[in-house]
Jmol script that loads the backbone (N, CA, C; Angstrom):
load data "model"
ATOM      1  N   UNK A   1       2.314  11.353  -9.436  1.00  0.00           N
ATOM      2  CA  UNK A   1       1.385  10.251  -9.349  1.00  0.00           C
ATOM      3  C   UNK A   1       0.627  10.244  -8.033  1.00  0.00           C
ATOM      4  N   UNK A   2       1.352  10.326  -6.740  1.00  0.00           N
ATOM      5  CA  UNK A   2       1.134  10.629  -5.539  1.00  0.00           C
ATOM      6  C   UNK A   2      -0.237  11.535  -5.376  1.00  0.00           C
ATOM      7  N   UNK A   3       0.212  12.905  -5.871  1.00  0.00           N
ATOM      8  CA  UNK A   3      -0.636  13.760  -5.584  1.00  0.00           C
ATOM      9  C   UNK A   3      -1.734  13.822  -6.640  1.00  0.00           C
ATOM     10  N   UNK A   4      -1.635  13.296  -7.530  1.00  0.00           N
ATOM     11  CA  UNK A   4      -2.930  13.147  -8.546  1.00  0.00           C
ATOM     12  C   UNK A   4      -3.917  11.913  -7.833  1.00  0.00           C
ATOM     13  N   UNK A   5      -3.479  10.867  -7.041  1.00  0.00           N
ATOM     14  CA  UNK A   5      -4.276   9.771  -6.900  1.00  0.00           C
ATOM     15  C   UNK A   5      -4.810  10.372  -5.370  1.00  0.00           C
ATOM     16  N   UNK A   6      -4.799  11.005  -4.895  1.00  0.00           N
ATOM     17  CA  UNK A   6      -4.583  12.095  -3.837  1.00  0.00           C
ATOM     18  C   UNK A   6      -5.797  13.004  -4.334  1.00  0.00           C
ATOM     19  N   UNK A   7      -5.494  13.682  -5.026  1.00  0.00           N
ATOM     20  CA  UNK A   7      -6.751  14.860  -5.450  1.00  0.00           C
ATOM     21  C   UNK A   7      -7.847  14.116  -6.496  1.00  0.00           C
ATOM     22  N   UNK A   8      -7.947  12.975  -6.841  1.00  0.00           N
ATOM     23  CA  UNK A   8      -8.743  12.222  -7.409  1.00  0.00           C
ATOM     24  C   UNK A   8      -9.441  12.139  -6.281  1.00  0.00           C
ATOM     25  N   UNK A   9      -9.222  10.877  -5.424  1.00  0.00           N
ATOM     26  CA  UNK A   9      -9.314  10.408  -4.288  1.00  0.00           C
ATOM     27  C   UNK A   9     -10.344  11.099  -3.343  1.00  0.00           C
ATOM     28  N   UNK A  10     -10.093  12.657  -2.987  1.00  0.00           N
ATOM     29  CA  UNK A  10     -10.365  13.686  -2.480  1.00  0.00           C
ATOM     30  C   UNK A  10     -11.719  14.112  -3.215  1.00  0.00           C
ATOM     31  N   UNK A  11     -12.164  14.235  -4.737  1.00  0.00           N
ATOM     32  CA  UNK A  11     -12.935  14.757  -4.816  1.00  0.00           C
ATOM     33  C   UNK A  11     -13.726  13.820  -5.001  1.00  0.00           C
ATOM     34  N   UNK A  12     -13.619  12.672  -5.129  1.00  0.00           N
ATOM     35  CA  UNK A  12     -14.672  11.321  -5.502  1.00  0.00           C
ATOM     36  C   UNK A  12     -14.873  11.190  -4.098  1.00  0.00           C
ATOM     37  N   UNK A  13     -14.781  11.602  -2.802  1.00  0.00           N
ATOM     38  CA  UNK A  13     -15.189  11.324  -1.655  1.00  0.00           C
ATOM     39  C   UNK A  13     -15.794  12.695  -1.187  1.00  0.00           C
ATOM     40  N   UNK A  14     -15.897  13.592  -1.641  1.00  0.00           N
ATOM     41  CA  UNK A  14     -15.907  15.221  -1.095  1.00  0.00           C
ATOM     42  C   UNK A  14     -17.278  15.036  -1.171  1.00  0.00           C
ATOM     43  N   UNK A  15     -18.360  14.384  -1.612  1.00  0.00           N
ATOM     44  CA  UNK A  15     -20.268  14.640  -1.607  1.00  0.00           C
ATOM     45  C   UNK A  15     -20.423  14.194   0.178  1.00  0.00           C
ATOM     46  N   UNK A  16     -19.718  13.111   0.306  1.00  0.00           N
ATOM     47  CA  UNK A  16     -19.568  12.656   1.524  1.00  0.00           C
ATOM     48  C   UNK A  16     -19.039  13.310   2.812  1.00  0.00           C
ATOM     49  N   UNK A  17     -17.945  13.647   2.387  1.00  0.00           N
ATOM     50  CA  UNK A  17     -16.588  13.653   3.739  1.00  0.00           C
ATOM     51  C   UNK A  17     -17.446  15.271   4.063  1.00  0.00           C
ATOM     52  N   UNK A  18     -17.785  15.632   3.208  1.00  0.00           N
ATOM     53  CA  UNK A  18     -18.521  17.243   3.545  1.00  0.00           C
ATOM     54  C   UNK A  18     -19.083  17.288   4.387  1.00  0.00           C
ATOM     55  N   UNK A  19     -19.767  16.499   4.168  1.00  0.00           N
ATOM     56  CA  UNK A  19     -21.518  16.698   4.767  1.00  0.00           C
ATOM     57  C   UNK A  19     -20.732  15.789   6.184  1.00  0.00           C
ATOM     58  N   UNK A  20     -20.163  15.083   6.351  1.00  0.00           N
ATOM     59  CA  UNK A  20     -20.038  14.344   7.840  1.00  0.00           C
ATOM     60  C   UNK A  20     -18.621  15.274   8.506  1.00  0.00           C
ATOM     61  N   UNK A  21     -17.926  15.987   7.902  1.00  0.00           N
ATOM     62  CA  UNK A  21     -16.580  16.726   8.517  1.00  0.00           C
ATOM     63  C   UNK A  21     -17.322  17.413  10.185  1.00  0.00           C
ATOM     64  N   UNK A  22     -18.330  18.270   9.711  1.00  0.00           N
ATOM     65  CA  UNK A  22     -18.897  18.943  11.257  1.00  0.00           C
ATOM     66  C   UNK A  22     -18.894  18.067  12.478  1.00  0.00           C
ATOM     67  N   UNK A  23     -18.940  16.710  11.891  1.00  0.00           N
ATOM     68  CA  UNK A  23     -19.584  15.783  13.090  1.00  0.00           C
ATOM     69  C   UNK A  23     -18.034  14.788  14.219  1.00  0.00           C
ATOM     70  N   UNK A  24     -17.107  15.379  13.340  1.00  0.00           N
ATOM     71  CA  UNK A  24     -15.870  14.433  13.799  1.00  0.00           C
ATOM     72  C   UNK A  24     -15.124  15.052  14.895  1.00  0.00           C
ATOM     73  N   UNK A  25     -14.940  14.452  15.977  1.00  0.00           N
ATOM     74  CA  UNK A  25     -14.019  14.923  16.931  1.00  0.00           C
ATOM     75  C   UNK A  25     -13.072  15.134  17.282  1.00  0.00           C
ATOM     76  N   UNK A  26     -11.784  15.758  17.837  1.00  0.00           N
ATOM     77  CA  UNK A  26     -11.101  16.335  17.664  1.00  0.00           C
ATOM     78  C   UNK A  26     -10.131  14.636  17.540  1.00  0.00           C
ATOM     79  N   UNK A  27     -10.681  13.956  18.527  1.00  0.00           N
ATOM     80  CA  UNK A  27      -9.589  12.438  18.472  1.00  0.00           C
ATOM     81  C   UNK A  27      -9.411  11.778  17.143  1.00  0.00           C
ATOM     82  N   UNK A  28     -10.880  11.998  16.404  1.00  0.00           N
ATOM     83  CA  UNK A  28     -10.991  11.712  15.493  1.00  0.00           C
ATOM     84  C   UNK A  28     -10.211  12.118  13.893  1.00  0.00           C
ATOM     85  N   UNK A  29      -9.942  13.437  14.438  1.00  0.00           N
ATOM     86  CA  UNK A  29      -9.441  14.072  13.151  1.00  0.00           C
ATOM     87  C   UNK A  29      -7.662  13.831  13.708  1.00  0.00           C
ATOM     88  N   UNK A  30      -7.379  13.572  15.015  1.00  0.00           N
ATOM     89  CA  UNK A  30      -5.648  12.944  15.259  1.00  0.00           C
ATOM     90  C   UNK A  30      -5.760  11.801  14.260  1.00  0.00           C
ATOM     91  N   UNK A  31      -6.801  10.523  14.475  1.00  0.00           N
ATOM     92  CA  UNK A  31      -6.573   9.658  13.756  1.00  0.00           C
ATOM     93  C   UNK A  31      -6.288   9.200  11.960  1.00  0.00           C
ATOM     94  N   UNK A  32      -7.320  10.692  11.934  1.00  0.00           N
ATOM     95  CA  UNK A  32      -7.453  10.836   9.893  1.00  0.00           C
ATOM     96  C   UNK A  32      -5.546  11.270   9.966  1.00  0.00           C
ATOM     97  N   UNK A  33      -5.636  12.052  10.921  1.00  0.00           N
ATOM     98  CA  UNK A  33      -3.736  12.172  10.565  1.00  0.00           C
ATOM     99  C   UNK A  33      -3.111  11.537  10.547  1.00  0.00           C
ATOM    100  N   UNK A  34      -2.736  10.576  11.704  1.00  0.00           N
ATOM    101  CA  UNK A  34      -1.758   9.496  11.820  1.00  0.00           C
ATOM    102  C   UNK A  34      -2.052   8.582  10.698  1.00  0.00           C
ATOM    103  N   UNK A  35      -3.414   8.645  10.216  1.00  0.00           N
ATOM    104  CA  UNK A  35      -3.367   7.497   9.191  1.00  0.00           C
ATOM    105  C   UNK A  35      -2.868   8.316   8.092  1.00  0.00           C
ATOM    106  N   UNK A  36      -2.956   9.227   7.750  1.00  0.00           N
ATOM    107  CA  UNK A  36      -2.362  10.178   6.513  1.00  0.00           C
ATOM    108  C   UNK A  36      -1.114  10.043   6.570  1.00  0.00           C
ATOM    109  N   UNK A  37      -0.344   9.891   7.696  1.00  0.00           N
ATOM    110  CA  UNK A  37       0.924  10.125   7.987  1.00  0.00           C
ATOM    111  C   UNK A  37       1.610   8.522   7.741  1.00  0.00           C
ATOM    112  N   UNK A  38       0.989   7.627   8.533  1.00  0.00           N
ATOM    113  CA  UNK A  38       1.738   6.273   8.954  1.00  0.00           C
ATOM    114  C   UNK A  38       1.360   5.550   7.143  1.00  0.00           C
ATOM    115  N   UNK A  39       0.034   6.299   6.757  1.00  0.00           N
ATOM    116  CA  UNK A  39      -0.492   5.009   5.282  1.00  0.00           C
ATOM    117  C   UNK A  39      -0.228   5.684   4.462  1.00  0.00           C
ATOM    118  N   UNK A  40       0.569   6.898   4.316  1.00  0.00           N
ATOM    119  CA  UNK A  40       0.618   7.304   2.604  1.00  0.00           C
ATOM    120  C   UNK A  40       1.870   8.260   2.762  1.00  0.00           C
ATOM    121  N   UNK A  41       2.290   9.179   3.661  1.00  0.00           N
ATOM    122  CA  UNK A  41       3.375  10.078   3.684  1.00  0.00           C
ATOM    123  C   UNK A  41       4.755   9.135   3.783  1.00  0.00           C
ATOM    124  N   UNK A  42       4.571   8.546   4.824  1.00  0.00           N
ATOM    125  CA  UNK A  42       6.367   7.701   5.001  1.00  0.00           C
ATOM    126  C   UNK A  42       6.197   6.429   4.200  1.00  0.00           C
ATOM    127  N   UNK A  43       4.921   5.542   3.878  1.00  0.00           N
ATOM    128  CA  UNK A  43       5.529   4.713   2.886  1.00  0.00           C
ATOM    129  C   UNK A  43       5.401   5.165   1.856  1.00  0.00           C
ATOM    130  N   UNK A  44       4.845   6.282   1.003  1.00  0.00           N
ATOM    131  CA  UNK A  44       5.796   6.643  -0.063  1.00  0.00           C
ATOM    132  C   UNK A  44       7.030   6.966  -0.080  1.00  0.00           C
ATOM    133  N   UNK A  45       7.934   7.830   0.901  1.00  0.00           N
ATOM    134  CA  UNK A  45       8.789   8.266   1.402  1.00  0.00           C
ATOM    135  C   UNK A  45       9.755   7.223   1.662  1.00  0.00           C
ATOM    136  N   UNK A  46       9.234   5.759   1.666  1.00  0.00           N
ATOM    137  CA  UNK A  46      10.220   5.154   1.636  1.00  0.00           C
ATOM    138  C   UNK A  46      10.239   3.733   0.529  1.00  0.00           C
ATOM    139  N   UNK A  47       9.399   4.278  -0.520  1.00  0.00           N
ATOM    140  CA  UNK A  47       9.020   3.398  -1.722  1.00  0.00           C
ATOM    141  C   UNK A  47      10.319   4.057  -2.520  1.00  0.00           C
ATOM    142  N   UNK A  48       9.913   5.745  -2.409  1.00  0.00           N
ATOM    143  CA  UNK A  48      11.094   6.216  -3.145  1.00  0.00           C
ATOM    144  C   UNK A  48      12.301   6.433  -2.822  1.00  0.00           C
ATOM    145  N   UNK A  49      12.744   6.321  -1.631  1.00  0.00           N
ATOM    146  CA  UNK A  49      14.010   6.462  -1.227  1.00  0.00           C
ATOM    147  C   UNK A  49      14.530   4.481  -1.759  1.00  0.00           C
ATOM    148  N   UNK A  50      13.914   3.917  -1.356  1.00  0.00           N
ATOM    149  CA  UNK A  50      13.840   2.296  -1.671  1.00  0.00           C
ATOM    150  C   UNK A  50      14.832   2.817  -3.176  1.00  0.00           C
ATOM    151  N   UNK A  51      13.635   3.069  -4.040  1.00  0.00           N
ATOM    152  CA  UNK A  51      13.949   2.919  -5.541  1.00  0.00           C
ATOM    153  C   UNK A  51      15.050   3.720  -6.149  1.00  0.00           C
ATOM    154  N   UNK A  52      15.776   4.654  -5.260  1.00  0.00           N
ATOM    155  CA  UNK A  52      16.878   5.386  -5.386  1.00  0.00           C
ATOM    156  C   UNK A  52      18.244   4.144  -4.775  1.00  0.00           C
ATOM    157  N   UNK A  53      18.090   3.679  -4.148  1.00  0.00           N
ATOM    158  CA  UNK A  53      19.391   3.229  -3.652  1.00  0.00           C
ATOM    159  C   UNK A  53      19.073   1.847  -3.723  1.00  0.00           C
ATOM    160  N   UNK A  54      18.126   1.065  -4.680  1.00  0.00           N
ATOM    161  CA  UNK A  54      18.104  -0.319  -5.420  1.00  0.00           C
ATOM    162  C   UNK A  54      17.910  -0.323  -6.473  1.00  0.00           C
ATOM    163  N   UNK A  55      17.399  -1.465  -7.059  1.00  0.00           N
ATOM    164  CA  UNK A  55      17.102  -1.613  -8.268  1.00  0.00           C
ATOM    165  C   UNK A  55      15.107  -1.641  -8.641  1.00  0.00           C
ATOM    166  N   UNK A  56      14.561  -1.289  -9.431  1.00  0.00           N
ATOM    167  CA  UNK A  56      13.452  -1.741  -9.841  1.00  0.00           C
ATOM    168  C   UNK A  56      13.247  -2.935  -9.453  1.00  0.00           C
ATOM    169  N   UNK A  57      13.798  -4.011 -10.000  1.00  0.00           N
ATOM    170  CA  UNK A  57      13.663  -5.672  -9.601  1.00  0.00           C
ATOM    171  C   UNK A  57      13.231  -5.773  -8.040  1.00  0.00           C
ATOM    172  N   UNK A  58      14.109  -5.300  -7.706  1.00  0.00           N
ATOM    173  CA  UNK A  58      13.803  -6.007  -6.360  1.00  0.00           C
ATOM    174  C   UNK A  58      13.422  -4.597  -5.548  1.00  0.00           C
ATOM    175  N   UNK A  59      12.597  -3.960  -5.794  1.00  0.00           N
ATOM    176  CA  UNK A  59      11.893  -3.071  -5.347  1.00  0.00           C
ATOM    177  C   UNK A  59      10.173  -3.858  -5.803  1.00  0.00           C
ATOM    178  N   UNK A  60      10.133  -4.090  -6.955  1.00  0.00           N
ATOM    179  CA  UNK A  60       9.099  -4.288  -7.728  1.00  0.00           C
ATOM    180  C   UNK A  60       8.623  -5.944  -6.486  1.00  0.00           C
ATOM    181  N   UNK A  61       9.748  -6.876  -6.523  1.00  0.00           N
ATOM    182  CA  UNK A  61       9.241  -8.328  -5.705  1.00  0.00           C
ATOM    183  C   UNK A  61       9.530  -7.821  -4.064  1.00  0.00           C
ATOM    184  N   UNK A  62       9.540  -6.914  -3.677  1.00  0.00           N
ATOM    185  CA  UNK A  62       9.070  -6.382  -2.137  1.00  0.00           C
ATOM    186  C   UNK A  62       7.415  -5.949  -2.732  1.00  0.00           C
ATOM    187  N   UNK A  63       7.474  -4.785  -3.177  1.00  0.00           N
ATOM    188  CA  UNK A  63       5.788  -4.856  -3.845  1.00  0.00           C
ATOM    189  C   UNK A  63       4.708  -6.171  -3.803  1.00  0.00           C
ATOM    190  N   UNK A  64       5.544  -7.097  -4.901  1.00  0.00           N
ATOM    191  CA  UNK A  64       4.756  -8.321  -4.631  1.00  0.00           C
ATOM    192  C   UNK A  64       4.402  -9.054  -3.491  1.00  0.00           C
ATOM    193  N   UNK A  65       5.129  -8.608  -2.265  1.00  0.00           N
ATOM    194  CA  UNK A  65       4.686  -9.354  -1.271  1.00  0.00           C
ATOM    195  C   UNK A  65       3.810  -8.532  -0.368  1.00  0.00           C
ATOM    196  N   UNK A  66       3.264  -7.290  -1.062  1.00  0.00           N
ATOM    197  CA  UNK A  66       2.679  -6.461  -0.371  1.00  0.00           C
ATOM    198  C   UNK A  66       1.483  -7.205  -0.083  1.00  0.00           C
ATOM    199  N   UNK A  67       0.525  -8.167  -0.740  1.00  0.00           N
ATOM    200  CA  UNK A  67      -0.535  -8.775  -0.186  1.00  0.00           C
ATOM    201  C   UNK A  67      -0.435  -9.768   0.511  1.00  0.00           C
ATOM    202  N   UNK A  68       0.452 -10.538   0.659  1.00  0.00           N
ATOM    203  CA  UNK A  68       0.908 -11.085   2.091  1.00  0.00           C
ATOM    204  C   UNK A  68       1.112 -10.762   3.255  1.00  0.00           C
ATOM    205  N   UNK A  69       1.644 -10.010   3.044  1.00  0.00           N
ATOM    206  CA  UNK A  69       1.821  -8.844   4.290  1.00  0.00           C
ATOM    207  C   UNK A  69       0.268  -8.463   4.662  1.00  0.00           C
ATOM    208  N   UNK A  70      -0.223  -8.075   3.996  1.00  0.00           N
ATOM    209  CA  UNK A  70      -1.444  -7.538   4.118  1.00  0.00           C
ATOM    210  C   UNK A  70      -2.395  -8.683   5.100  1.00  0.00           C
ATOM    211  N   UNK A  71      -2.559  -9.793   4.418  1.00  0.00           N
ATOM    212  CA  UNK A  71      -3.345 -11.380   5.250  1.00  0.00           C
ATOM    213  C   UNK A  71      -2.544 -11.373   5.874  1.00  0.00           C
ATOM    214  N   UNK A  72      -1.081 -11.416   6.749  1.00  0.00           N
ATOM    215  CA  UNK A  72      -0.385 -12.135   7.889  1.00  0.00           C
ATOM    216  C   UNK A  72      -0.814 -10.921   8.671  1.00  0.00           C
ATOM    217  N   UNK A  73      -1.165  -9.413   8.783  1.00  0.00           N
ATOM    218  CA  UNK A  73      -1.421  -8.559   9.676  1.00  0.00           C
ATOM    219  C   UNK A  73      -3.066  -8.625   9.819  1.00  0.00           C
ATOM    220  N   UNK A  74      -3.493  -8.782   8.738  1.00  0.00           N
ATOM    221  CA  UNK A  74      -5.072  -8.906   8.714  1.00  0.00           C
ATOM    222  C   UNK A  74      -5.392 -10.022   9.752  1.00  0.00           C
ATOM    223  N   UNK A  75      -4.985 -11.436   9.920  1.00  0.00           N
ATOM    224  CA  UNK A  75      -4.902 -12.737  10.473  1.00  0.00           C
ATOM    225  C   UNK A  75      -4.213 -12.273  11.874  1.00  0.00           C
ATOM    226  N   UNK A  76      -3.661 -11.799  12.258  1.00  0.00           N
ATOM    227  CA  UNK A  76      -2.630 -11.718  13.456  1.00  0.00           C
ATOM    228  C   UNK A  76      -2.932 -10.477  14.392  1.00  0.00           C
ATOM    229  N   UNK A  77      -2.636  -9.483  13.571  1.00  0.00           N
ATOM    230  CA  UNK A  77      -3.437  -8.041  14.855  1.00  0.00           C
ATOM    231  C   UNK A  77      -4.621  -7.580  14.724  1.00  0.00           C
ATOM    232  N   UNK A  78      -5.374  -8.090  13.334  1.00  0.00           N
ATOM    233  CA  UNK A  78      -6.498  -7.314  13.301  1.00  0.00           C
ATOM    234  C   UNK A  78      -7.810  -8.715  13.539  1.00  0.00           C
ATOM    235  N   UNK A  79      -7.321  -9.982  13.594  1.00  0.00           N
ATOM    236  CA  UNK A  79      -8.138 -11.579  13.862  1.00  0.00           C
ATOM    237  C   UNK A  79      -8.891 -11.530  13.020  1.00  0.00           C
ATOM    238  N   UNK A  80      -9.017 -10.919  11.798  1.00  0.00           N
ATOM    239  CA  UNK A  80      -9.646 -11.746  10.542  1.00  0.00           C
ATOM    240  C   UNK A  80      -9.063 -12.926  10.234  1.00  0.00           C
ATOM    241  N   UNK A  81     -10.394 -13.817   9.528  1.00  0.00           N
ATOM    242  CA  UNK A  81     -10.169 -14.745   9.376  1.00  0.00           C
ATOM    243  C   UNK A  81      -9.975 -14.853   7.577  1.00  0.00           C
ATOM    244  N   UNK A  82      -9.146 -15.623   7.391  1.00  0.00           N
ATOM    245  CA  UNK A  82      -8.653 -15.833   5.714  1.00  0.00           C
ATOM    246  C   UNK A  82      -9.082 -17.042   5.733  1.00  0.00           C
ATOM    247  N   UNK A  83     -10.233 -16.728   3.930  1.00  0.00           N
ATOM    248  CA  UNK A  83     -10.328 -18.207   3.714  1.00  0.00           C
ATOM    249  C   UNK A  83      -9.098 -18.723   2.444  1.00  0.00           C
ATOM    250  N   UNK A  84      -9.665 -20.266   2.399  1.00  0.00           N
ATOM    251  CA  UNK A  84      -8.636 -20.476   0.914  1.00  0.00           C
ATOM    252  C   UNK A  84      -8.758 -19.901  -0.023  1.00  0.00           C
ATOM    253  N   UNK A  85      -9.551 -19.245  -0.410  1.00  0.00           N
ATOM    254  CA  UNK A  85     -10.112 -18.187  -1.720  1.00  0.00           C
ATOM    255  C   UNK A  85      -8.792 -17.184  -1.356  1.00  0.00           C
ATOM    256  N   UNK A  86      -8.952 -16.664  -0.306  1.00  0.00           N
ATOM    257  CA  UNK A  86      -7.984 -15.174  -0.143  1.00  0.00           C
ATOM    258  C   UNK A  86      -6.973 -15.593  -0.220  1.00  0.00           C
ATOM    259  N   UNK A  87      -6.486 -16.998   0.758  1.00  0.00           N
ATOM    260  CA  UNK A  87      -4.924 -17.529   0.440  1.00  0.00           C
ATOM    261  C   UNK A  87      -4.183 -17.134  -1.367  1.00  0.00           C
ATOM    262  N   UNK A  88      -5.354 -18.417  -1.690  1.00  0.00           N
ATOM    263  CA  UNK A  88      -4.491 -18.365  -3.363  1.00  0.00           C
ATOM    264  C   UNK A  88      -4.799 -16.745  -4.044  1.00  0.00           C
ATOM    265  N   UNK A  89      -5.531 -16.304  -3.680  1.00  0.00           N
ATOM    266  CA  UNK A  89      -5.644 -14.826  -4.272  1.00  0.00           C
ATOM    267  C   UNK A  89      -4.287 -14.366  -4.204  1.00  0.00           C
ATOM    268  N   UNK A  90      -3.708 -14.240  -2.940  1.00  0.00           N
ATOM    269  CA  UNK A  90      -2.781 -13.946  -2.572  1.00  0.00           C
ATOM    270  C   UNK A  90      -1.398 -14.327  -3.252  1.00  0.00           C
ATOM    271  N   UNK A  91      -1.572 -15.607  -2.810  1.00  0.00           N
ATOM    272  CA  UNK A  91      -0.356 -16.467  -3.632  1.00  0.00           C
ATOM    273  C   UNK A  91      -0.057 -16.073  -5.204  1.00  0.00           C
ATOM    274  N   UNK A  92      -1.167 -16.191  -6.030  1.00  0.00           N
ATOM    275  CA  UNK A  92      -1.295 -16.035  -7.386  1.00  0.00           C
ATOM    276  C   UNK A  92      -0.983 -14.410  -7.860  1.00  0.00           C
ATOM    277  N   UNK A  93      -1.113 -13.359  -7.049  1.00  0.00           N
ATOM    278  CA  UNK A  93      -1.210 -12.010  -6.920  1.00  0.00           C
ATOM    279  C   UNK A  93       0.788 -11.674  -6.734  1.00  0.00           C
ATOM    280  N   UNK A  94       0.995 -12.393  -5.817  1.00  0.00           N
ATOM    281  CA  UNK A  94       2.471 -12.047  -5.255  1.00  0.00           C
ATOM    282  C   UNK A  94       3.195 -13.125  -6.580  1.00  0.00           C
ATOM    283  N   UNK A  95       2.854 -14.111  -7.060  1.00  0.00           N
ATOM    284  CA  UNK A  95       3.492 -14.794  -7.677  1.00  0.00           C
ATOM    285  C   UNK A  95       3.793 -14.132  -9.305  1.00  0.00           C
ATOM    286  N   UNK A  96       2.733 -13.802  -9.524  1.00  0.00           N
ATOM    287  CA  UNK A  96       2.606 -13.101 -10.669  1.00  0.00           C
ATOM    288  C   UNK A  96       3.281 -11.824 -10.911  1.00  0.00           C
ATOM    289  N   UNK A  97       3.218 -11.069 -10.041  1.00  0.00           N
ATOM    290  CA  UNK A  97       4.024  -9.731  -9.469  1.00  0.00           C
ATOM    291  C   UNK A  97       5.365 -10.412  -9.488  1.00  0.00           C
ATOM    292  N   UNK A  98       6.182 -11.071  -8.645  1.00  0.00           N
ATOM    293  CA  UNK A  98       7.512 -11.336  -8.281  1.00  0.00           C
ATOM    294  C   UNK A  98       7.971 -11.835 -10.377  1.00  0.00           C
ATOM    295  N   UNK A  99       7.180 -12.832 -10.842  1.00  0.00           N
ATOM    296  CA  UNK A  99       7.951 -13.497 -12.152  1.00  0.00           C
ATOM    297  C   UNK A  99       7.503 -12.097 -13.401  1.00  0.00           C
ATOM    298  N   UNK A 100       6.844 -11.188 -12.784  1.00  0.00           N
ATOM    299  CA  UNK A 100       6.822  -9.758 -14.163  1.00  0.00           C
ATOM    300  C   UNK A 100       8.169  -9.626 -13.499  1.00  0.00           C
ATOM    301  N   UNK A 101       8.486  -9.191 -12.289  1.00  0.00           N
ATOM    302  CA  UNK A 101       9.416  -8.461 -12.348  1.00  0.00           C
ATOM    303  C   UNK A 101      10.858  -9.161 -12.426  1.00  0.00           C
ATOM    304  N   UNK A 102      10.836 -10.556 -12.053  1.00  0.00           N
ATOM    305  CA  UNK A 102      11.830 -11.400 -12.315  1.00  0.00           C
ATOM    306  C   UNK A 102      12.831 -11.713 -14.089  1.00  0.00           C
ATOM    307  N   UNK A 103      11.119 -11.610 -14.497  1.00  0.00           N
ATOM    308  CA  UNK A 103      11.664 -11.526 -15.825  1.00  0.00           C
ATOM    309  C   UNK A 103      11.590 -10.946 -17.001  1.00  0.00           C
ATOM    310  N   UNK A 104      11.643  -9.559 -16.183  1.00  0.00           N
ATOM    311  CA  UNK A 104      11.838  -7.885 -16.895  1.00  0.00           C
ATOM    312  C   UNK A 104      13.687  -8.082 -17.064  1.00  0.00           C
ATOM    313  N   UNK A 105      14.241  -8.864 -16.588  1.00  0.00           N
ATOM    314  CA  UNK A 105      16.125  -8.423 -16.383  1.00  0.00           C
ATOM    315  C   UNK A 105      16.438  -7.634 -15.979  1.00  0.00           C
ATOM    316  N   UNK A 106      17.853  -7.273 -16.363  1.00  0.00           N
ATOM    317  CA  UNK A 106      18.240  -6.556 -15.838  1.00  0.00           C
ATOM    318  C   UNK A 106      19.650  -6.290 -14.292  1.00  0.00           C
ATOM    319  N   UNK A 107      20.346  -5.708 -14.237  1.00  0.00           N
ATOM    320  CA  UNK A 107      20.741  -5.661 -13.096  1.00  0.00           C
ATOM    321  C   UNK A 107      20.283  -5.868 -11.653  1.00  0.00           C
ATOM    322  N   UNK A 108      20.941  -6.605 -10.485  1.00  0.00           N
ATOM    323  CA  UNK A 108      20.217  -6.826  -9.268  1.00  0.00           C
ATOM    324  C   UNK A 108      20.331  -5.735  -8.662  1.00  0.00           C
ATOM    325  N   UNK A 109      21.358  -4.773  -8.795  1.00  0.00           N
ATOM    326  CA  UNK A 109      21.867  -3.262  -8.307  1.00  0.00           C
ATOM    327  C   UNK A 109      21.875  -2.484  -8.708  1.00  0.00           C
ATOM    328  N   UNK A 110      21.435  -1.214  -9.073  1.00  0.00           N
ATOM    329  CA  UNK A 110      21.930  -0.286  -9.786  1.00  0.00           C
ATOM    330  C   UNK A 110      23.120   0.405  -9.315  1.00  0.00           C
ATOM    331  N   UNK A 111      24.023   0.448 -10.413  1.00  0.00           N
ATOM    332  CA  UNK A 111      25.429   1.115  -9.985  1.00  0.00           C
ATOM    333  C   UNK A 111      25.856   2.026 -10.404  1.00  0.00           C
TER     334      UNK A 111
END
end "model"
wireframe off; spacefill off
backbone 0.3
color backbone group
């Protein structure tokens, strides 16, 4: 899944990233890494290690709070401002997410 949304990704941006690659500097191309590294290598790496030694359930309502997370860092290190629109987006997004997966059943552990 990883590497398909990955080589999708890659060629729906390639008319672009082409034509501007010559122009990027060497600091620049550290940063395309660390973000390759910090936004897609270790948290997959630890979505799936997650889903090996829990359950779906409560793998699935950590997920759901992924857009919270998202506005409390957006609001706090990066000083965007959230309006009430984004709040309940949010709310309604994580809420909805947490009660699919609440009431899929199931074991809290896998054993």
């Amino acid at each position: 899944g990883l590497a398909l949304s990955v080589t999708v990704a890659a060629l729906a941006t390639s008319p672009v990233s082409i034509t501007r690659a010559p122009h990027v500097s060497p600091a620049q191309w550290g940063v395309i890494a660390a973000s390759a590294v910090l936004g897609v290598a270790i948290p997959y790496t630890m979505d799936t290690l997650s889903g090996r030694i829990t359950s779906a359930r409560v793998v699935g309502t950590l997920f759901s709070i992924d857009p919270a997370m998202s506005v409390i860092i957006a609001a706090l290190i990066l000083r965007q401002t959230i309006t009430a629109v984004a709040v309940i987006g949010v709310i309604v997004v994580s809420l909805a997410g947490a009660l699919l997966v609440w009431s899929s059943g199931g074991d809290a552990v896998n054993g």
